[in-house]
N, C-alpha and C positions, 0 to 999 in steps of 0.2 A: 604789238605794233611793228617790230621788226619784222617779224614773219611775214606779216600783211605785205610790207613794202616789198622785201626779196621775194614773196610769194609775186604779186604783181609786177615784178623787173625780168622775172624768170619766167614769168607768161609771154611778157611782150617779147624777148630774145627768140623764144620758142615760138610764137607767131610770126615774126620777123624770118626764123629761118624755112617756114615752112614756105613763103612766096617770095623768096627769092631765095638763088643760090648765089652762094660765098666763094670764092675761090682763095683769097688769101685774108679772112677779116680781120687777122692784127694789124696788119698792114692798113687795111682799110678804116677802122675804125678810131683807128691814130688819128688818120689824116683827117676822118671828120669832124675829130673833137677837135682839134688846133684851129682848120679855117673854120668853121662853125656855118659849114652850110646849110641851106636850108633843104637838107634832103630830107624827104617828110617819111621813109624808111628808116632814118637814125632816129629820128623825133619820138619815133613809135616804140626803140629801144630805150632812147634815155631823155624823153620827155620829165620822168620822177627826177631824173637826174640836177637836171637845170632848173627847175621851177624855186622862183622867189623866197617859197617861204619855206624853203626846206634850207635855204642858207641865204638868211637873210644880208648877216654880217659874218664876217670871221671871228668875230668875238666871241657872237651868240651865236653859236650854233647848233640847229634843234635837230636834223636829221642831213648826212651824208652819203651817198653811196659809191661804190667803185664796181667797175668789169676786169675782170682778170680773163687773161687768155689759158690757157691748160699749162702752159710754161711759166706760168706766175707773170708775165709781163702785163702790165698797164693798159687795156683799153680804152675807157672812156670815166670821168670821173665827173663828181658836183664839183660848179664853178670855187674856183679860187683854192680848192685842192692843187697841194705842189704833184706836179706829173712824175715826181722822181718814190708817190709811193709805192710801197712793196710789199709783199705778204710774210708773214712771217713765215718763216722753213717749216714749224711743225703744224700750222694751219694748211698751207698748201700740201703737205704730203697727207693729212687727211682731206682734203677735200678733192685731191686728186684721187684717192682709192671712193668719194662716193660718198663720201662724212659728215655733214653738216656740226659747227662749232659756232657755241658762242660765249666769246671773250671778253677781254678789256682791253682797248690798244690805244696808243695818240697819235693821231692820223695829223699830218703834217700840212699847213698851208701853202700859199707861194711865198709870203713872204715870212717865211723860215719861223712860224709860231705852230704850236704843235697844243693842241687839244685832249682830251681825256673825252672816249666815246666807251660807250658800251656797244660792242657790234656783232653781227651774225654774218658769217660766214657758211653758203652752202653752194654746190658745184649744179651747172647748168648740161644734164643730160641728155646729146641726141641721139636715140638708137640705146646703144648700151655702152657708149664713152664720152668721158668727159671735156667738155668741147669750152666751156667758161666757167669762171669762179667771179661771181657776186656776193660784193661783202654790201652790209646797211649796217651805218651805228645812227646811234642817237645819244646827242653832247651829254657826258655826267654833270657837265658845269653847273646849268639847272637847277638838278636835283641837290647839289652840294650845295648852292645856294638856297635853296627851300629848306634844305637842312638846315644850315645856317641862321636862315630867320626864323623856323623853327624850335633851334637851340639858344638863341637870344628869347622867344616870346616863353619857351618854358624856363628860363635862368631868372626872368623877370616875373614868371609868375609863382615860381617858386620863392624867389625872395618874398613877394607881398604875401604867400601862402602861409611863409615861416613868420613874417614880422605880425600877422590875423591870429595863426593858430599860438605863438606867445603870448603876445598880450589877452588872450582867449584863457592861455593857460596858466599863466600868472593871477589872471583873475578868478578862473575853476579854484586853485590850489588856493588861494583866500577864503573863497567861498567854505570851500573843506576843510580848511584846518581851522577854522574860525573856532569850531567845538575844542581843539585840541589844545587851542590857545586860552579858552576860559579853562578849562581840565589844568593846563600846567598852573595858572594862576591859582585855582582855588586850591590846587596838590600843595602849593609854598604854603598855604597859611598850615597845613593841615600838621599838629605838632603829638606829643604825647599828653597831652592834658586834654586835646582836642578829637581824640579818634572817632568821637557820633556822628562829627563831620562827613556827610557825603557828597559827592560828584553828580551835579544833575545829568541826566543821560539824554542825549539829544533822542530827538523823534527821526530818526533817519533808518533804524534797526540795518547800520551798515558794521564794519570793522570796530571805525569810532566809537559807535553805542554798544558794542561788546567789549571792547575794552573798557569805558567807563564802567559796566557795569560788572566786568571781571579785579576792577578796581577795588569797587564797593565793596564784592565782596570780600578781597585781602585784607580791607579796615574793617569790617566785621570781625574777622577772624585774630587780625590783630586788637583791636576793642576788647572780644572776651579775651584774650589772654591777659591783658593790661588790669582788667577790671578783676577778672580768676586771682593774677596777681598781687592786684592792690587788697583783695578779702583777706585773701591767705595770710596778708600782714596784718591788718586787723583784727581778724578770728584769732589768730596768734598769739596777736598780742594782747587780747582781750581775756582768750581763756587760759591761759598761760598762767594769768595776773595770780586769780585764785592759788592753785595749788604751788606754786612759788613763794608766794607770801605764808602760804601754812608751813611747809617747808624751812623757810628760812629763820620762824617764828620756833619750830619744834629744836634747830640748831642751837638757836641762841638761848634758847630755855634750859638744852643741854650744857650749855657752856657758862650759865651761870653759876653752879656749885657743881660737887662731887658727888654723883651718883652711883648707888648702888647698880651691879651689872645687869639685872632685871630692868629697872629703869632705863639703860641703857639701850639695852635688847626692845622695850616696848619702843623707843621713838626710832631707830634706825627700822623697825618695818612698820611704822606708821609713815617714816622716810618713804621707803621703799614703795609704799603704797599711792603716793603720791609722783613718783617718778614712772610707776607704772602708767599711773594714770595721763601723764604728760603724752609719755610714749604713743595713747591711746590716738590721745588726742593730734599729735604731729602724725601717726600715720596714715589717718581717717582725714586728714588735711590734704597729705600729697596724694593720697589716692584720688582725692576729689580735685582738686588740681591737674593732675594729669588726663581723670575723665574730660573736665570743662574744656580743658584748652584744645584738645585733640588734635595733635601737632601730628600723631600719623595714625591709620586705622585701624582698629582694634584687629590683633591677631585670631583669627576665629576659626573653629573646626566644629564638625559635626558631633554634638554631644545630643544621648540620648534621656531627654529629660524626665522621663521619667524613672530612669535609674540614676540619675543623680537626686532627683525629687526624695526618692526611697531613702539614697541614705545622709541626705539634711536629715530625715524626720527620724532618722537611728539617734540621731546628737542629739536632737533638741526632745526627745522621748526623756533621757535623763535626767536635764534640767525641769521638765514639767509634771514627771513622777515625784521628784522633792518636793512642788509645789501642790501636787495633788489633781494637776489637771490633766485630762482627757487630748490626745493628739490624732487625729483620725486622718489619713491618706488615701483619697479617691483619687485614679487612675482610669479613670475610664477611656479616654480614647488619649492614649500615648503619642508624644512627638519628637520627631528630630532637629533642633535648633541648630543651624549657623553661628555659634556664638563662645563668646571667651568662658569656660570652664570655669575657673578662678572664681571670675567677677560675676557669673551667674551664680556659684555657688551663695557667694557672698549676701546677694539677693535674697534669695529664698532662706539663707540665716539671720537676718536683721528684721525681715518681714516677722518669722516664726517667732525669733528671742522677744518682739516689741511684744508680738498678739502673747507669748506666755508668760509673759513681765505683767502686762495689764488688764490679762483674767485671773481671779481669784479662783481661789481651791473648791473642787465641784465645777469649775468650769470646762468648755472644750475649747478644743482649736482645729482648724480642718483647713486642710493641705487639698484644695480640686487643680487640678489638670485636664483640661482638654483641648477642644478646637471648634471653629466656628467658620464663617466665612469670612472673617476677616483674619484671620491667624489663630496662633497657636496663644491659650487664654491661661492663665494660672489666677486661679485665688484663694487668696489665705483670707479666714474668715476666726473671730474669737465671738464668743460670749461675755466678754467682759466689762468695764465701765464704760467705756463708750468713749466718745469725744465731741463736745458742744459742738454746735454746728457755726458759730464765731471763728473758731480757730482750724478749721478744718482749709481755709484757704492760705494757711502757713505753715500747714504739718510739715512739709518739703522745705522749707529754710534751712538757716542752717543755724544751729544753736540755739531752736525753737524748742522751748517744751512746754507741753501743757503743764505737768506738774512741776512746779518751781520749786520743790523742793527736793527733786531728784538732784542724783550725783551729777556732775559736770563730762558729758562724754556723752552720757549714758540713754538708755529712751529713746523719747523723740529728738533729742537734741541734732547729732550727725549721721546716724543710721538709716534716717527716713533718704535723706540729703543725699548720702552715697547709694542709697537704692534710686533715687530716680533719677540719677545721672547714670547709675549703671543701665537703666531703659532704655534712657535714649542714646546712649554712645551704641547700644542696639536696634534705635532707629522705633523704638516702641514706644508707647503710652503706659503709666500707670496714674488709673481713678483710686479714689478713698470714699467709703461710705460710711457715715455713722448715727448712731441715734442713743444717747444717756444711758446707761443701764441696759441695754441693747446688743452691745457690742459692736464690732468694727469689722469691714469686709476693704480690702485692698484686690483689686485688678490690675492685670497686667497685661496687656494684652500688646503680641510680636504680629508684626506684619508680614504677609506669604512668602518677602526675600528674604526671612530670616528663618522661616521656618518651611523650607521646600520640602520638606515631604514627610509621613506621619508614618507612624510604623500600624502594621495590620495586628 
């Protein structure tokens, strides 16, 4: 817009000088602003000049312009401009080399109020020198003001933005913690007597319903150990009872008279025999205990089982030549297991000791190894009496035995129990098959993470 104006002031000058000539126009130009002739030669210079609504009031004002002569003096100005204004020093020495500038200045009235314009100042060229400098502002007041109501209607729409998106957000945050708030309630009741208790999970599947359900499972986990916990004192003190009571019964039978040293000698390792047997029983306890709870995960390396298979069946060959039984070790397609040493060993000697505990003489036992598509398979298989098909869904208990008349420890009692916690702390299955007089086949079968890769 200023351009346009100085653009069109600087034509009309430039028309003006070409039909007529000027002899002194500072002079002249003075003298026509002051009496305000009607000479229709100045009209045609500063028509923009004087026109209404380019300065309506002194208050408001929308656009101003000024003629400057080449010496910076005052030619012709818009009404109500004080005559005493002036250019500034470093606007005029560029617009005398040719310069056009545009600045900020406060262009002065008559009665001694001063304005804030934005103005354009550029030089009126006849020939190839500078003969007028015409400035045009246009008032910033305006726009300060448009700002102004501007910065009042966003202050006012941001408060009702903040007081909408609050109560918006006070109500979201209700809405969402709602779940979090049933969660802490149901969490208070949840005690040690109570751990079956779970956390219903919202249907959101956000943070909230991972959490709840990252809940559950820490009472799961806590659950079995409470419950791992509360066996271990029962089994305890259950089988305990026994060989304590024979124990205490062999002391006091000693301590009723004086016995020869032989007699002596018999009940301190019929002692003995019975403290072994405790021993049996509290180790086959925390072993099983520590599988159940699995407070961290099994230490596991690559062991090659079919040379650990080889030499279980070197031990248990011993024990089942006393008894007259046959032990047979097929190896057909060998593997490498992911898995605890120890505790696999332990495995394949509790399987073996059972199957040559409960075949009779003339019987066999067989030791297979292989693989399939679901893992790496081991099965111990006997010929021996077999096991009703009643009890075969509590072989895995603990201090279950078919024969009630076996020793305390011994059999099926804890053996079966730590073998198929030793399975699953390797993330495996073991089945049981049997039929009377038939004998008995055990499966064991590891899943492809436990057993990556097979030997050729």
């Amino acid at each position: 817009m200023l351009d346009l104006k100085a653009q069109g002031l600087e034509n009309s000058i430039k028309t003006y000088l070409k039909t007529r000539e000027i002899t002194e126009p500072a002079g002249w130009f003075a003298f026509l602003a002051s009496s305000r002739k009607k000479d229709e030669a100045f009209w045609v210079i500063t028509g923009l000049l004087t026109k209404k609504d380019l300065a309506s009031n002194a208050g408001r004002l929308e656009m101003a312009a000024t003629i400057f002569d080449r010496s910076g003096k005052l030619i012709a100005s818009t009404h109500r401009l004080s005559r005493t204004t002036v250019l500034d020093p470093v606007v005029l020495r560029n617009a005398r080399v040719g310069r056009p500038q545009v600045h900020n200045v406060k262009i002065k009235f008559a009665d001694g109020r001063r304005i804030p314009v934005r103005a354009l100042t550029r030089p009126v060229v006849d020939g190839k020198k500078v003969e007028y400098i015409i400035q045009v502002g246009a008032s910033l007041k305006p726009i300060g003001e448009e700002l102004g109501g501007i910065g009042r209607a966003l202050f006012f729409l941001t408060l009702i933005t903040l007081l909408i998106t609050s109560w918006a957000g006070l109500l979201l945050v209700k809405i969402t913690l709602s779940p979090v708030d049933r969660m802490v309630r149901r969490i208070r009741n949840i005690r040690s007597d109570n751990l079956d208790n779970r956390i219903q999970l919202p249907h959101t599947n956000d943070e909230i319903a991972r959490l709840a359900e990252t809940f559950n499972q820490m009472l799961a986990r806590l659950d079995r150990s409470f419950v791992s916990q509360r066996q271990i004192v029962q089994d305890i003190s259950h089988e305990l009872k026994t060989p304590l009571t024979i124990l205490r019964g062999q002391l006091e039978v000693a301590l009723k008279k004086t016995r020869d040293p032989a007699e002596y000698e018999e009940i301190l390792k019929s002692g003995l025999e019975e403290i072994e047997s405790i021993r049996r029983i509290i180790d086959n306890l925390l072993t099983l205990a520590r599988l159940d709870a699995q407070t961290s995960p099994l230490e596991t390396e690559p062991v090659d089982l079919g040379a650990l298979a080889a030499s279980v069946i070197e031990d248990i060959r011993v024990l089942a030549g006393s008894k007259g039984v046959e032990v047979h070790f097929q190896n057909g397609q060998p593997a490498t297991l992911s898995a605890h040493p120890i505790h696999l060993r332990r495995l394949l000697m509790n399987l073996l000791d059972n199957a040559v505990k409960y075949t009779p003489a003339g019987g066999k036992v067989t030791l297979d190894i292989g693989r399939s598509d679901k893992g790496a398979e081991i099965r111990v298989s006997d010929t021996g009496v077999g096991i009703s098909e009643e009890h075969l869904p509590h072989l895995f208990d603990r201090f279950y035995r078919v024969d009630k008349v076996r020793q305390v420890g011994e059999g099926y009692g804890l053996g079966l129990s730590i073998a198929k916690s030793i399975v699953e702390a390797h993330h495996g299955r073991i089945e049981v098959g049997s039929k009377p007089g038939k004998g008995t086949t055990f499966r064991i079968v590891f899943p492809p993470a436990q057993a990556p890769s097979f030997l050729n």
